[in-house]
N, C-alpha and C positions, 0 to 999 in steps of 0.2 A: 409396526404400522401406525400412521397417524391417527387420531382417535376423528380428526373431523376428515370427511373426502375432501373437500375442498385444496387445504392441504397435502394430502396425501398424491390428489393429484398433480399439481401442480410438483411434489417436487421428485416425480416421478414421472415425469411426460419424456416424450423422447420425439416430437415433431415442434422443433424449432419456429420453423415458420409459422407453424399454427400460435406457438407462441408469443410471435412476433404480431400479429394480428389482433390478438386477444390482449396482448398491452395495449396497443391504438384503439381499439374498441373500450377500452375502462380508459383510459385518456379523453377519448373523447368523451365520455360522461362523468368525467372530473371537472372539467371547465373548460377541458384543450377542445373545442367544436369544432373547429376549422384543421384541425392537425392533418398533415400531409405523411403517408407511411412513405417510406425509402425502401430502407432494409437492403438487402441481396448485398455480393459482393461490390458492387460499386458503389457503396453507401458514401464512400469518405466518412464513415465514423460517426454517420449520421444513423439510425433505425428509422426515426419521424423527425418530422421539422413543424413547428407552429410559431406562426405571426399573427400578434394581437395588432389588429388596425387602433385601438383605444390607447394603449397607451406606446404603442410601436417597441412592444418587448417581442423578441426573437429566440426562443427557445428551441434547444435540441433535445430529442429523447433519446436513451440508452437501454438497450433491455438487456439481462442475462442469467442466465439459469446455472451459470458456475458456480463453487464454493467458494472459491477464494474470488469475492464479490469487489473485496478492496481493490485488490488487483485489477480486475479485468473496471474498474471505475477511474483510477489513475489512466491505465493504458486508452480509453476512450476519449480522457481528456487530454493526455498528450495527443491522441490520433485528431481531435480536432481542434488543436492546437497548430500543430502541422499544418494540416489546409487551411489554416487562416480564413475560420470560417465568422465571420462578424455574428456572435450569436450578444444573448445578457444573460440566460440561465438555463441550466440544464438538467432534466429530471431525468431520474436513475429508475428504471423496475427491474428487482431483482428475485429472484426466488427463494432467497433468506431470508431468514429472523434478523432482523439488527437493533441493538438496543438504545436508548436515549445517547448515553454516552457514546456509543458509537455514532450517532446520527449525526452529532454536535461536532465531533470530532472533524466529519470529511466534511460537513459544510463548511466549519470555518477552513479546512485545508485549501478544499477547491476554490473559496473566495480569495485566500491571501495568495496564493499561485497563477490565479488563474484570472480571477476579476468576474467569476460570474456567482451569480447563486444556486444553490443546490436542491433541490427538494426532490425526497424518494419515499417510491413505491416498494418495502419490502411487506414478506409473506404474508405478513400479517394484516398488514393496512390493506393489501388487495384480496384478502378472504374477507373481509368487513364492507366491501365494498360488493363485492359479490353474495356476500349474505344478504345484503341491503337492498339499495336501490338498482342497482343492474345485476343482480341476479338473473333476470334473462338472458344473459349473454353466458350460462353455463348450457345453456341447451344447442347455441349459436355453436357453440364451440367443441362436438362431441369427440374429435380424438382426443381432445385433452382429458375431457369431464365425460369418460366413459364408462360403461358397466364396469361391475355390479356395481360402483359405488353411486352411478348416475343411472338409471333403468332407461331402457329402452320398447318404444313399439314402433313395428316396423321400421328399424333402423334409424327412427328420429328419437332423439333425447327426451323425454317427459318434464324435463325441468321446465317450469311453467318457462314462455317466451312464445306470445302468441301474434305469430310471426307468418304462417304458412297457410295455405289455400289447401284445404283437402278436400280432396274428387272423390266420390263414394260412386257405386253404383253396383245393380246386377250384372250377373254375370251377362246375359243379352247384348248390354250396351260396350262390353269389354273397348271394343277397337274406338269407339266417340269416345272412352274417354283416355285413351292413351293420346290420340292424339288433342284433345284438350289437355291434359295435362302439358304438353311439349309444347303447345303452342304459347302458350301461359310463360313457361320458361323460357320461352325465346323472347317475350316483350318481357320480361325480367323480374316475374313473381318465384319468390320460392313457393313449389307447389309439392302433394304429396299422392299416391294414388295408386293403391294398395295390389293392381294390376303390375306397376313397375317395383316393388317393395321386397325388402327383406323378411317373409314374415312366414320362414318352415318353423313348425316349431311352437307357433303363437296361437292364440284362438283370435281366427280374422275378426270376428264381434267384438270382441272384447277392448283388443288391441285399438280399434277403428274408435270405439266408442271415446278410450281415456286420450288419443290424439286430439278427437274432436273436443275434449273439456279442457288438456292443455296445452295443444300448439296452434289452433284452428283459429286463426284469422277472419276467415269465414269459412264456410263449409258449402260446397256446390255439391250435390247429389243428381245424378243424371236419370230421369223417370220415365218412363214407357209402360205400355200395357202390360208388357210382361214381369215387369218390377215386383208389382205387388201382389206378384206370389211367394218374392222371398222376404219371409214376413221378418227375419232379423233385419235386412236394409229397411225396411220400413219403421223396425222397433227403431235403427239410429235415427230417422229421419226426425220420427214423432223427438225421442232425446235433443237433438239438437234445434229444434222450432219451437223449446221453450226457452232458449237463449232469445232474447230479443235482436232483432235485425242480424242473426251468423247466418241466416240459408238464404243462398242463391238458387233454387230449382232449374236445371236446365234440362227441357224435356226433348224426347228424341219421337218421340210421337205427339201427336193433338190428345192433349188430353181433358177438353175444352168440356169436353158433353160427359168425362168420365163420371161415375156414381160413385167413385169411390170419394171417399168424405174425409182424406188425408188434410191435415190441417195444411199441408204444404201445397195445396192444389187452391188454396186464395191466396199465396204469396203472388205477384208477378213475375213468369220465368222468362228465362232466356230462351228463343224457339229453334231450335236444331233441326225441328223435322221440315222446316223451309228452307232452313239454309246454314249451313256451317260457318260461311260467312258472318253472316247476319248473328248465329247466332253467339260467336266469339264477340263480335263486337258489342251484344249486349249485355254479355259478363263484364268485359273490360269497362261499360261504360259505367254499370251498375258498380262494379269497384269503385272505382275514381268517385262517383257520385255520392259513397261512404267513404271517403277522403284515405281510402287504400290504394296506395300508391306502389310502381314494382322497386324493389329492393334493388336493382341493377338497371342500368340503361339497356336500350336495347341494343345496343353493340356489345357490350356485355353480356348479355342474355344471350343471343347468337357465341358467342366464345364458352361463354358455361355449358351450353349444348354440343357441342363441338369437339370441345374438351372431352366429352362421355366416351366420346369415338377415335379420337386422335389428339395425342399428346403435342402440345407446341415445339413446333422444329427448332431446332440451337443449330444449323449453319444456313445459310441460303445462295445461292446461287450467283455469287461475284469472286472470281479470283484472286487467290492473296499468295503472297511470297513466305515461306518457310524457310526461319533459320534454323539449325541447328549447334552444338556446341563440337562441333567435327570437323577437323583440319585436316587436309590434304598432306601428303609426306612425297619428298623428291628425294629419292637415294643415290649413295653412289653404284657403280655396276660390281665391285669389288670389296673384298673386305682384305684386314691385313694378319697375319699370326705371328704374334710374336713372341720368342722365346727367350727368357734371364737368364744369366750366368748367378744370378744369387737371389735371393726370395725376399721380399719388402714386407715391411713389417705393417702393423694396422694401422698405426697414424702417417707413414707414409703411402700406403692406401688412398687412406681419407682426404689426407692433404692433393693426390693426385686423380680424384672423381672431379673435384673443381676444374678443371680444366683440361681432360680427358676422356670422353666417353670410351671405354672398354666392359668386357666379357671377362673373368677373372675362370679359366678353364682348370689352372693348378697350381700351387703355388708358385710356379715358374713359366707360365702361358698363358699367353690374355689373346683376343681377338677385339682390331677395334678396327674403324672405315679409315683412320688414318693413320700414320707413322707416329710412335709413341713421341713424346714432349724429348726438348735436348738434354733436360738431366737426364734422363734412362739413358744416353748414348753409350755412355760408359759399359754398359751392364748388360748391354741386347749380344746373344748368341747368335741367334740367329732368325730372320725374318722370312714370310711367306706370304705373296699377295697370291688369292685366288676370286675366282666369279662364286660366288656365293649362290646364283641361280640355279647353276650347273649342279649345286652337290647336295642331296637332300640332308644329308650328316655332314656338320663341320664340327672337328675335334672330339667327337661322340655326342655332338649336341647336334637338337633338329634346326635346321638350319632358319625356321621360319622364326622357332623360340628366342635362336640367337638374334638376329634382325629385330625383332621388338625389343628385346631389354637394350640391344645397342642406340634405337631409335630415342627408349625413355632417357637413356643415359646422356646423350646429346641432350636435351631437352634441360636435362639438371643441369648442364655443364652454361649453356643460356641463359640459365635463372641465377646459378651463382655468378656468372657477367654481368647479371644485370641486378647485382647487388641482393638478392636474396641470402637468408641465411636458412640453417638447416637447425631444427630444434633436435635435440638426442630426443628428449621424453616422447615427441608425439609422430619423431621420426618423417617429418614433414619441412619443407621446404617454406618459408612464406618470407613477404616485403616487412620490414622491419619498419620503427619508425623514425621519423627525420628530426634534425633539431627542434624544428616547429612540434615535432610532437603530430605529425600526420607522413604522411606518406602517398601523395595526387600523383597519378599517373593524367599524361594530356592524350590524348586519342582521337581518330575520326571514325566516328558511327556506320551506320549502317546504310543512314541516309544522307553519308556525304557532309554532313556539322560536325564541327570540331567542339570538341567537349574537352572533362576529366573526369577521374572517377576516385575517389579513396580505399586504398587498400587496408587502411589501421584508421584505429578510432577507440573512444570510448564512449562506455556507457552504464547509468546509473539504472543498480536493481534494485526496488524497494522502495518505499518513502520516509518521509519522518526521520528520525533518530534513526532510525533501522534499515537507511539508505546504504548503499556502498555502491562505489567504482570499481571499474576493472576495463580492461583493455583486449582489443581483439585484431590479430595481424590476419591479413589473407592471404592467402598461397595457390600454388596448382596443384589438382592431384593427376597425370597423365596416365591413360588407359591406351595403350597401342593394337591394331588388330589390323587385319589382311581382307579385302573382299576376293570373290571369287574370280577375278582378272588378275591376281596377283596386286594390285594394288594398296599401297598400305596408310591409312587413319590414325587418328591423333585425337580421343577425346577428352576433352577439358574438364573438370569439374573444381568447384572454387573447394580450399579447405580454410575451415574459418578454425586460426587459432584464439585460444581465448586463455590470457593470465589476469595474475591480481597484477596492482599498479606499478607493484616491483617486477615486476616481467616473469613471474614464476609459474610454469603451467597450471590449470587446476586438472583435478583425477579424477576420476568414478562417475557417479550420474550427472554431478552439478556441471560436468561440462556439457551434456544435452539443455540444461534447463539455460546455461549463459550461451550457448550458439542459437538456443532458439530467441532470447532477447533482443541478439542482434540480427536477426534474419526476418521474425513474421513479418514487416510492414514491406519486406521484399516481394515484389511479383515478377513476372515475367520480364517486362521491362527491365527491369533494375539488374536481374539476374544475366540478363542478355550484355546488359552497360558492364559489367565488370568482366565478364568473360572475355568478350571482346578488347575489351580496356587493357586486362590481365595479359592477353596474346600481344599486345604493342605495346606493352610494357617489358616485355622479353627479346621482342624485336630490337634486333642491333641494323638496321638500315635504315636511311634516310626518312623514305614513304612508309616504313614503317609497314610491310606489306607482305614481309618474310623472317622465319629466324633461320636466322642462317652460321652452322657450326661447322667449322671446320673451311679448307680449302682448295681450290681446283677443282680437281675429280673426285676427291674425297671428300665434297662438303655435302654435309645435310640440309636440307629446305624444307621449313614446314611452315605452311601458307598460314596466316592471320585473318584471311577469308574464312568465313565457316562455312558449310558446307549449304547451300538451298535450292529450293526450287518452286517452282507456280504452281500451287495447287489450283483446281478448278471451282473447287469451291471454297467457301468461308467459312470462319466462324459469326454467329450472330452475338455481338455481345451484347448488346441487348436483351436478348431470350436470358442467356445465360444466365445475369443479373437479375431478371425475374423468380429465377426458379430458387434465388433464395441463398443463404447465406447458412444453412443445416452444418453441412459437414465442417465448416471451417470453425463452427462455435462449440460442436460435441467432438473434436480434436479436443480443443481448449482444457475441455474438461475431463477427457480422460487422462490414467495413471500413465504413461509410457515407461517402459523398461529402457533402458538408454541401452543400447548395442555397443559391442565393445570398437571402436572408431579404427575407423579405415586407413588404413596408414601407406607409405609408396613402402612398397618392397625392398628387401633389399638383399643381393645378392650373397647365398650360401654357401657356394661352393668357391 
């Protein structure tokens, strides 16, 4: 454990966002004042943005709580790099140590790569900063800086940051001051109010009194005749009316003619017992007139409230079109059995999947939708077409089983036409590359534009001296299945292969860490663009609108449409983006166990 909390917390938190927040909070009282938070998933690689009007410098923030800080610091400058974002300098908070010599190192790196300047917030420099002058903002921020190592009363942080409105009063006055507290929060004070509070467990006196010495903004105690018989609210009272100007009194009875000789009964109160109206407005006004102002706007304040009750929706009510990565299949009504007069050895096998989809039944009987190729003429004993619907066993095989591996099979037979090759190592199918060293497929989307998409490509892991290249081809992997109409699917999934620059596969885990290289900056879109790209890159027709194998009645059809429909409702991505960018940065940073990779099957018997 770290010997300082600060520390300890920090490199120990597990709420992202709250992270995210609490860099922009110590930004801003660095110098960045006007900084603007971004963050969530639609950042483009932004967290915060600040523009200095003085001297028109445009700077980006980056925050990260990963280890490998280098990493995820390159990868944020490539990322806004990419968007071509017009910045001059970009400052880094991270939740490492980093030494002089490293400090020196990425600054000059980022300056000769990039053309901007560097300057960074790690562990250290932001515990010094929190021990210092914003130290307040360890109280602001209590999932991060939380017990034991940050004490808590009544569920607010005790680290000084005297920030909050606390509402005391007897128990009498309970309902005035629940609803003064809420009211408070909707015109956009943070307020406290030991009615609404966390506080089994506590001694309420106690607790009330060390809020009021370190979080108490000012302190409103609500006073009536009945009050001061609870002589502990009266002990806070007297405690807090030796702070100069912290008590606002807001009385819920007249307590004009009272005898009791409470020092808080010659302050000026706020008067409830006229009017509730009336007398919110004279707290508010008494606020403001001590130039305490509310921490949130009131549309804000209204949404914080709001928030207590109801989480913000993530879709709304407008219709949108759903694709999927699901292709339609048009069969023939027949399959065919055919039997050898002599048994084919493995490389004539192999050499005959390129261009025959078959069922291998025995070493002398195959099933396939059409007449074997004209070299087998020689060799065929004898042949048998039958309806394949009619018979639930074909050749001791279930008939449904057969029909799918015959479907994938056609499917390979497609892909080696359309110039694919087949690795042995990873047992996968993918687009090779072209003399140019790329491999573009040209396609028409979804909305009707004519594009292209890259199947192969490189890309560099690492920086510095400790840079390397390698190369990644893409393929299909086909999943075939039946709905309950008999009807039969086709689904798609992209396989990324990945070699060194000599085309050599790599093994073991290091091919999750290089498929994830080339994949993160992929989203939905992109994922969509190549699937689609990949089905008309197989397509042997003009429109490019079907693959189509084999002939007559015998030919296979599988649509390049994927499968959609209108949903009723949306998603809001907007909300989405609000809620923040969590799981996609604590992914980053954990270990994954790489799975042993998915390969097409291949037929054993």
């Amino acid at each position: 454990m770290s010997a300082n909390p600060i520390i300890y917390c920090l490199e120990n938190l597990t709420d992202y966002r709250q992270f995210e927040r609490l860099c922009s909070d110590i930004m801003a009282g660095s110098g960045y004042d006007s900084i603007e938070p971004i963050g969530g998933t639609g950042d483009r690689g932004r967290d915060a943005l600040h523009y200095s009007k003085i001297d028109s410098i445009t700077t980006v923030f980056a925050y990260s709580v990963r280890s490998d800080w280098r990493k995820k610091l390159i990868q944020d400058c490539e990322r806004i790099k990419e968007e071509n974002h017009a910045i001059h300098s970009i400052v880094f908070v991270c939740t490492k140590t980093i030494n002089g010599n490293q400090r020196d190192q990425c600054v000059s790196m980022v300056y000769e790569n990039y053309g901007w300047s560097l300057e960074i917030f790690d562990l250290e420099r932001i515990r010094v900063l929190l021990t210092g002058k914003l130290r307040f903002l360890l109280a602001q921020h209590p999932s991060i800086f939380c017990p034991p190592w940050f004490p808590s009363k009544g569920g607010l942080s005790v680290a000084e940051s005297k920030d909050t409105l606390i509402i005391d009063y007897a128990n009498h006055d309970h309902a005035l001051a629940i609803w003064l507290a809420r009211k408070l929060s909707l015109t956009g004070y943070k307020t406290w109010c030991y009615g609404m509070a966390p506080l089994a467990g506590e001694n309420i006196n106690e607790s009330i009194t060390t809020l009021i010495d370190k979080r108490a903004i000012h302190y409103l105690p609500i006073l009536s005749i009945e009050a001061f018989t609870d002589s502990d609210f009266i002990g806070r009272i007297g405690y807090a009316s030796v702070r100069k100007e912290l008590t606002l009194p807001c009385w819920s009875d007249d307590l004009s003619n009272s005898r009791n000789t409470a020092t808080v009964l010659q302050v000026e109160p706020a008067r409830f017992y006229e009017s509730y109206r009336k007398g919110l407005e004279s707290v508010i006004d008494g606020l403001k007139a001590k130039g305490i102002t509310p921490d949130y706007s009131q549309f804000q304040g209204n949404e914080i409230a709001l928030k207590a009750y109801m989480p913000e929706p993530v879709t709304k009510v407008e219709s949108e079109k759903i694709y999927t990565n699901i292709f339609q299949v048009s069969l023939p009504k027949s399959v065919v059995i055919t039997g050898l007069n002599s048994a084919l050895d493995n490389e004539e096998l192999d050499n005959l999947r390129e261009t025959w989809a078959f069922v291998k039944v025995s070493k002398l009987k195959f099933i396939s939708f059409e007449d074997p190729p004209q070299e087998l003429s020689t060799r065929i004993e004898k042949s048998l077409e039958l309806s394949w619907r009619d018979y639930p066993n074909i050749e001791g095989k279930k008939s449904g089983n057969v029909i799918r591996e015959l479907i994938r099979r056609s499917l390979n037979v497609a892909c080696y036409l359309a110039g694919m090759r087949f690795c042995d190592d990873r047992k996968a199918l993918y687009f090779p590359e072209k003399e140019n060293g790329k491999h573009n497929i040209s396609f028409i989307h979804l909305d009707g534009r004519k594009t292209h998409v890259t199947m192969t490509g490189l890309k560099t892991d690492g920086w510095g001296d400790r840079a390397t290249q390698f190369r990644y081809q893409l393929g299909p992997q086909f999943k075939v299945s039946c709905d309950e109409n008999g009807g039969y699917w086709v689904t798609t999934r992209i396989y990324v292969r990945v070699t060194d620059l000599e085309g050599v596969p790599f093994k073991g885990k290091v091919i999750g860490k290089k498929r994830k290289k080339v994949t993160k900056s992929w989203w939905n879109k992109q994922w969509v663009g190549r699937t689609i790209g990949m089905m008309q890159g197989i397509s042997n027709t003009e429109n490019q609108e079907e693959i189509l194998i084999g002939s007559g009645s015998s030919q296979v059809a599988v649509s390049t449409k994927p499968l959609q429909w209108d949903c009723p409702i949306s998603i809001d991505a907007e909300a989405v983006e609000r809620i923040g960018d969590f799981q996609e940065e604590m992914a980053d940073i954990k270990t994954f166990e790489v799975e042993e990779d998915e390969i097409i099957e291949e037929e054993t018997n």
